[in-house]
BAPATI-672798 format. One line per 5 residues: number of its first residue (from 0); for each residue x, y, z of C-alpha. Coordinates in pm, 1 decimal. Layout:
// BAPATI-672798
NUM	X:Y:Z ~ ...
//
This chain:
// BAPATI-672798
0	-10719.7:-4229.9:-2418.3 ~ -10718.3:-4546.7:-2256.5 ~ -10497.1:-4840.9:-2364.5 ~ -10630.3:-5199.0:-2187.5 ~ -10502.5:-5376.2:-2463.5
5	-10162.2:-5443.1:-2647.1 ~ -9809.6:-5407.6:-2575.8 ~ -9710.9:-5163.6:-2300.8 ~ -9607.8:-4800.3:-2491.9 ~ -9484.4:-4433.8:-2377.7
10	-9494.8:-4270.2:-2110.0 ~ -9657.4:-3933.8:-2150.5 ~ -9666.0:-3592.0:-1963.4 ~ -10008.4:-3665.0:-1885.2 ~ -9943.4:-3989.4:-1742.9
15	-9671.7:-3904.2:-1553.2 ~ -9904.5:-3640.6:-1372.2 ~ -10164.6:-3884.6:-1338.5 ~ -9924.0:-4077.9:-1168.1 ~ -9777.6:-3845.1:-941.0
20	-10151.3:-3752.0:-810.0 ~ -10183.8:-3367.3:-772.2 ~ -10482.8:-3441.6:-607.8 ~ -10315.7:-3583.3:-257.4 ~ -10017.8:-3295.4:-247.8
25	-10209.9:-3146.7:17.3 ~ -10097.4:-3393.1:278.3 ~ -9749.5:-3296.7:191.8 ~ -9817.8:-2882.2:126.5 ~ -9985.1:-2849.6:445.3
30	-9717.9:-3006.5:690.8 ~ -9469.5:-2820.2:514.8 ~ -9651.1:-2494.4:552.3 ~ -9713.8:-2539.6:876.7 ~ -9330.0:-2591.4:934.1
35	-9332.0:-2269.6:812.8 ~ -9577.0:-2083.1:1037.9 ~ -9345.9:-2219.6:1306.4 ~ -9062.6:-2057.4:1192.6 ~ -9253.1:-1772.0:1045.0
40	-8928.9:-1485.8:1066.3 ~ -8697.6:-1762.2:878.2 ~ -8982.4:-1815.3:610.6 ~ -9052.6:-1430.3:561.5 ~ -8707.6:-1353.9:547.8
45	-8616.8:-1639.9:326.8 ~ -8885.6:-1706.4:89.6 ~ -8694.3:-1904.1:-159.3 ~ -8601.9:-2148.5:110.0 ~ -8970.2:-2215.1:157.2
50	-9037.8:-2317.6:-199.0 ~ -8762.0:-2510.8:-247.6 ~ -8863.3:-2734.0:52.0 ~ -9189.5:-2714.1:-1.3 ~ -9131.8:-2836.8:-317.9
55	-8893.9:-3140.2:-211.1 ~ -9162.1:-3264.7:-5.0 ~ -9439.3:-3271.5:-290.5 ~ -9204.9:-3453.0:-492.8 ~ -9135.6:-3683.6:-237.2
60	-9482.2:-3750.2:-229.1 ~ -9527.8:-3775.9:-605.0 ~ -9227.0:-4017.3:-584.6 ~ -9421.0:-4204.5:-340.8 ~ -9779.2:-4227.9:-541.6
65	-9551.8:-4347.4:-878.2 ~ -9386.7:-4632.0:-663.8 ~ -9715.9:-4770.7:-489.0 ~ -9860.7:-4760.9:-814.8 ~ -9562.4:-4979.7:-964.8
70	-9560.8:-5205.1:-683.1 ~ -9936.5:-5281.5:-658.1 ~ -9909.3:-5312.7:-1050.8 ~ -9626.0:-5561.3:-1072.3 ~ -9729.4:-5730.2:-766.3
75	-10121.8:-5792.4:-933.2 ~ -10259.4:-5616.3:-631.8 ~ -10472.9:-5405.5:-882.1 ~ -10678.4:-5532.4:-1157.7 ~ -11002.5:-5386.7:-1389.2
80	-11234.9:-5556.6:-1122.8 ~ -11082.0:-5380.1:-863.1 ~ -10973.3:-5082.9:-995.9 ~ -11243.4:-4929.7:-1179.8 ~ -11147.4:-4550.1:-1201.2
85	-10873.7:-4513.4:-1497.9 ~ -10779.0:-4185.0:-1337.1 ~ -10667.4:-4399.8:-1021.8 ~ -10504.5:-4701.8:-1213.2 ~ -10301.8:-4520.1:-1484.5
90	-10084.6:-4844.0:-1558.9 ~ -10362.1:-5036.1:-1568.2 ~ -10579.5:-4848.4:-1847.3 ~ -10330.5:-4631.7:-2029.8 ~ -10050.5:-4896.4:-2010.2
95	-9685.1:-4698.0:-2002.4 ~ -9407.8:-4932.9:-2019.7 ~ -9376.4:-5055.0:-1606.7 ~ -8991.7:-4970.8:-1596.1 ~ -9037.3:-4641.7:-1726.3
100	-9306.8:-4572.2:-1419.1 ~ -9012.6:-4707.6:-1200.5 ~ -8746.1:-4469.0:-1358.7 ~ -9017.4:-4174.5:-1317.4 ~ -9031.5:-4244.3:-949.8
105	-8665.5:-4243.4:-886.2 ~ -8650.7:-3910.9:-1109.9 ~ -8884.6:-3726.5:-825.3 ~ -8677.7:-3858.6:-543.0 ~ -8370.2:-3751.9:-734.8
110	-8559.9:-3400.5:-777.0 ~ -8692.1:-3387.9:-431.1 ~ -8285.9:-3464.4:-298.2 ~ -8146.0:-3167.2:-528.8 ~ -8474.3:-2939.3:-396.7
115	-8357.8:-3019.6:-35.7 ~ -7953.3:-2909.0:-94.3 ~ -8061.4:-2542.1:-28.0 ~ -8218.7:-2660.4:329.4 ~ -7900.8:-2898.1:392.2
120	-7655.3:-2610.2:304.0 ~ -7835.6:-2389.6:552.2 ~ -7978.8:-2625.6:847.0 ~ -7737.5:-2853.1:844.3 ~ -7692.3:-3286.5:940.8
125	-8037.5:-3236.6:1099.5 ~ -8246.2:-3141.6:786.8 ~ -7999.5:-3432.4:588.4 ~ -8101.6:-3630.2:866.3 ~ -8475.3:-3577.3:814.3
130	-8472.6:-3616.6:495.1 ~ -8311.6:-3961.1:482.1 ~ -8580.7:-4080.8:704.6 ~ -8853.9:-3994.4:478.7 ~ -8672.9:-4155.6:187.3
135	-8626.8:-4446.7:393.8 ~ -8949.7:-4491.7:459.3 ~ -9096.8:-4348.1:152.0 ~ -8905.7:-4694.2:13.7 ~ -9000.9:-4880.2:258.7
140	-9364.3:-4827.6:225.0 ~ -9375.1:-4990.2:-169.3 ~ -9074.1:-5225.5:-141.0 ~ -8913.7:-5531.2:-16.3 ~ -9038.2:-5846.7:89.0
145	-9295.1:-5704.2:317.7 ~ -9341.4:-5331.3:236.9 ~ -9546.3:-5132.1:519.6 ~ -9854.0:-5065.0:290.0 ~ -9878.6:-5437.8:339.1
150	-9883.5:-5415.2:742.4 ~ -10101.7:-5238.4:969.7 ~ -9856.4:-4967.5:1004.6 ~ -9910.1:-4757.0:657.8 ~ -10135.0:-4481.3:830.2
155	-9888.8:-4463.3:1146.7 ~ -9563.9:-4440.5:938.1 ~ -9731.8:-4195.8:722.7 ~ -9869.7:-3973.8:981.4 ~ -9566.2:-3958.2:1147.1
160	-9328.2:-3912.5:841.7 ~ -9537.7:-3670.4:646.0 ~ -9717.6:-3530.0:947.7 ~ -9454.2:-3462.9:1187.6 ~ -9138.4:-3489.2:1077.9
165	-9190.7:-3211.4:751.9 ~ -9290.6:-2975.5:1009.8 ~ -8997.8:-3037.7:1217.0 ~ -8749.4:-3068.8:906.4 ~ -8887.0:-2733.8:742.1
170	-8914.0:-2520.2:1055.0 ~ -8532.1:-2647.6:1154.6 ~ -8462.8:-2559.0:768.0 ~ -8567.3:-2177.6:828.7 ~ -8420.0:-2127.6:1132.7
175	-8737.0:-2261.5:1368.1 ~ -8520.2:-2523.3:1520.8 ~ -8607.0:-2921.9:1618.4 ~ -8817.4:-2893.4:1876.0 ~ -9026.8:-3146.8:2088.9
180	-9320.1:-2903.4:2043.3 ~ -9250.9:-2900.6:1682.9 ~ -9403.0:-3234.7:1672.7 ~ -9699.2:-3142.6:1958.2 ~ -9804.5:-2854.6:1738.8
185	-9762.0:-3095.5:1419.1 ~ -10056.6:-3351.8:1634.0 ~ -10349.5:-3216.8:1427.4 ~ -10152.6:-3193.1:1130.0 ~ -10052.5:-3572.8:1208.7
190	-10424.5:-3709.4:1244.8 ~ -10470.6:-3542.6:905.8 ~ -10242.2:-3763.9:744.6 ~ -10345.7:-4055.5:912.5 ~ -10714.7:-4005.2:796.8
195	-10621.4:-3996.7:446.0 ~ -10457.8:-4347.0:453.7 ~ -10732.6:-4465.0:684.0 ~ -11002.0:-4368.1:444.1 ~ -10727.1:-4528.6:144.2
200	-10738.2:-4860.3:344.3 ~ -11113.1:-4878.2:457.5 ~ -11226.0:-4788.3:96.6 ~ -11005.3:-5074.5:15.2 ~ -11016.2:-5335.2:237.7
205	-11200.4:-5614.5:12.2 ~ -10895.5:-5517.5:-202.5 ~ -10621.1:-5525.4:21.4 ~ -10767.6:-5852.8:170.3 ~ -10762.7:-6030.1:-189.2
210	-10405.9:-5934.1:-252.7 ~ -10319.7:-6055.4:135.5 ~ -10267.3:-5699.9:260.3 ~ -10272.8:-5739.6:670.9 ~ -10381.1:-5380.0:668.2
215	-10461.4:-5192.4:969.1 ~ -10849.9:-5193.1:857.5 ~ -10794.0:-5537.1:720.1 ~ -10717.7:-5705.0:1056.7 ~ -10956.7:-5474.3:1281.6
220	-11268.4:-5538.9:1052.2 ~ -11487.4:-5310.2:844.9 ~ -11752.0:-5204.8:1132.0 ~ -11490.0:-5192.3:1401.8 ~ -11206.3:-5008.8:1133.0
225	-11546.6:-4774.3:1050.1 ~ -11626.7:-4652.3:1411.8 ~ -11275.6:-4621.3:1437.8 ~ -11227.9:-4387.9:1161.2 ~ -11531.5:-4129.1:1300.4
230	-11378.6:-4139.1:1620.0 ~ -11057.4:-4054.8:1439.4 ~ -11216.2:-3766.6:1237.0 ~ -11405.5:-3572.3:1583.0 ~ -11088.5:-3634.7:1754.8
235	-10948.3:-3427.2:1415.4 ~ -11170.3:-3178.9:1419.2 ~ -11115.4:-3104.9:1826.0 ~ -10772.9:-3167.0:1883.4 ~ -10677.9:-2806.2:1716.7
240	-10883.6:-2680.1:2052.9 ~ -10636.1:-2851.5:2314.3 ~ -10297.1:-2769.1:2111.3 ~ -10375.6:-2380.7:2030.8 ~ -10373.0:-2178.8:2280.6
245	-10716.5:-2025.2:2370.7 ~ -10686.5:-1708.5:2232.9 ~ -10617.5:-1895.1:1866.4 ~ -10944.6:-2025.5:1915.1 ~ -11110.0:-1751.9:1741.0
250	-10970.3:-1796.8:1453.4 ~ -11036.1:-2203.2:1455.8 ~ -11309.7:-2223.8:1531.6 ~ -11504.1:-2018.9:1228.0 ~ -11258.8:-2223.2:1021.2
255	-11386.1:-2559.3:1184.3 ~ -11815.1:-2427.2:1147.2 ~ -11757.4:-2346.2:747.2 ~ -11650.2:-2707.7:713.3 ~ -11913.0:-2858.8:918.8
260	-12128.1:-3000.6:575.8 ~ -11810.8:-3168.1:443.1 ~ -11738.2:-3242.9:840.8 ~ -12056.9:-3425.5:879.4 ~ -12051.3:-3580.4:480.8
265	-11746.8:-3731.4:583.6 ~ -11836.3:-3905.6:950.6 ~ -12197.9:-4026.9:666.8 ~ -12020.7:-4172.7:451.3 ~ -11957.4:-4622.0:450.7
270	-11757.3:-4806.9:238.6 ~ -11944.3:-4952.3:-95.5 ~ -11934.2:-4942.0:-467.0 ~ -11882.0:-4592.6:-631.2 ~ -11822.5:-4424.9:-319.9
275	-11422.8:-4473.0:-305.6 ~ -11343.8:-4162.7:-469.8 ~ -11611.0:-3929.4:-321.6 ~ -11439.8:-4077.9:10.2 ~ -11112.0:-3972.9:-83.7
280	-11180.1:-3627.6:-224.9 ~ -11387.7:-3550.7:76.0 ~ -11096.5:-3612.6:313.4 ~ -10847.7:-3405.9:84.0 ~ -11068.8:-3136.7:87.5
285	-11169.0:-3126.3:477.8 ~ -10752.0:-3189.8:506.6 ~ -10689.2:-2843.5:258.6 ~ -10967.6:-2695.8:459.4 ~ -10944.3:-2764.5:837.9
290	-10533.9:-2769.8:778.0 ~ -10534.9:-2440.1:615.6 ~ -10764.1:-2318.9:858.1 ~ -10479.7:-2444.8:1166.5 ~ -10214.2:-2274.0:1036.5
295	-10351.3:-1942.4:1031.6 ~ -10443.3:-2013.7:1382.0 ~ -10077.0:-2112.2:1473.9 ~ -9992.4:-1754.8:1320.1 ~ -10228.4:-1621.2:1486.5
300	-10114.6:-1760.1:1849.6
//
């Protein structure tokens, strides 16, 4: 039920779902399971281990979704005009009380620390270590006097955060160890990432510009930020083919042809009214997908 109007009230279950945003977990379940196909002995042999890190990293990344909400909220970077999907702009429409989305944030990354003491007690300083950088910049992406959603270094940050270093903190958690070619098999995995803030920021950019975002997209352009982003998916959808090794090709590849129609809906698609959220599912989807799809590749190499 929406709630534009009137003092600001509770904070329900459903609104503290909405906020968290099931719906982009996927950029945090698939770097963490392909930690996991890295260390693939440590994950078999300790399956528990596994969940709780997998789930540390979603709730770091529900932590994450409540604070940029908060922020863009308290900051006025999102308004009705702006923000037209209620599903997207929970504070906005359904109006919970702003410092109890704050508290539910810090509750997640509270959660997310206790999730990772199994890791810690088993990996050692390194996971900690890990960990602490992801927080860091998990908190640096909403907050402060400049916060990195508000530079053009969001989609880098993230992709290397999310992308590479959950791979490299989960596959040192179960025994896989920190590797440099942790983070080369973590490239695809990376660009994923990436493309999911890229399509956030280009769907945004008359947004972001308004609320004096310098953005990535916001300072390249929208035509320029646009051929940018199909280069950025083809490069996606090919680099699997120079990290695997050949004979993991079979298994790519099939993977890569039964998402050619969302493939080629995606590198379609512009920036314009009412298509921000087919944008975004589309890249979730092709990032469940062709992720999914690498993993069982990396197994299979």
């Amino acid at each position: 039920m929406k709630n534009k109007e009137g003092k600001p009230g509770r904070l329900s279950p459903g609104m503290a779902l909405g906020l968290a945003a099931p719906q982009t977990w996927t950029a945090a379940l698939i770097p963490a399971l392909l930690g996991a196909a890295l260390a693939r002995d440590g994950a078999m042999a300790e399956p528990w281990l596994l969940l709780s890190t997998a789930a540390a990293c979603v709730l770091m990344q529900s932590a994450a979704n409540v604070f940029n909400d908060y922020c863009d909220f308290i900051k006025g970077g999102d308004t009705l005009e702006n923000s037209p999907d209620a599903e997207e702009a929970v504070l906005l429409y359904r109006r919970p009380e702003p410092r109890k989305v704050l508290y539910l944030g810090f509750a997640l990354l509270l959660l997310a620390a206790a999730a990772g003491v199994p890791a810690i007690l088993r990996a050692g300083w390194l996971v900690l270590a890990v960990g602490a950088v992801g927080a860091a910049a998990l908190l640096a992406y909403s907050f402060g006097k400049k916060p990195l959603s508000y530079l053009p270094l969001g989609e880098l940050t993230s992709a290397f955060v999310m992308g590479g270093l959950i791979p490299l903190g989960v596959s040192g958690s179960l025994g896989g160890g920190f590797s440099p070619a942790v983070l080369l098999k973590a490239l695809p995995v990376m660009l994923g990432v990436g493309l999911i803030m890229l399509t956030n920021n280009l769907w945004d950019i008359q947004k972001d510009r308004a609320s004096g975002r310098k953005t990535f997209t916001v300072l390249l352009g929208e035509a320029k930020s646009l051929r940018l982003y199909r280069l950025a998916l083809l490069l996606w959808f090919a680099l699997p083919l120079v990290v695997l090794p050949v004979k993991a090709w079979a298994v790519y590849l099939p993977g890569l042809l039964a998402s050619g129609s969302a493939a080629a809906a995606q590198l379609r698609m512009r920036p314009g009214a009412g298509t921000r959220l087919r944008a975004m599912a589309g890249i979730n989807s092709l990032n469940a997908m062709l992720g999914c799809t690498y993993i069982i590749a990396v197994l299979f190499s």
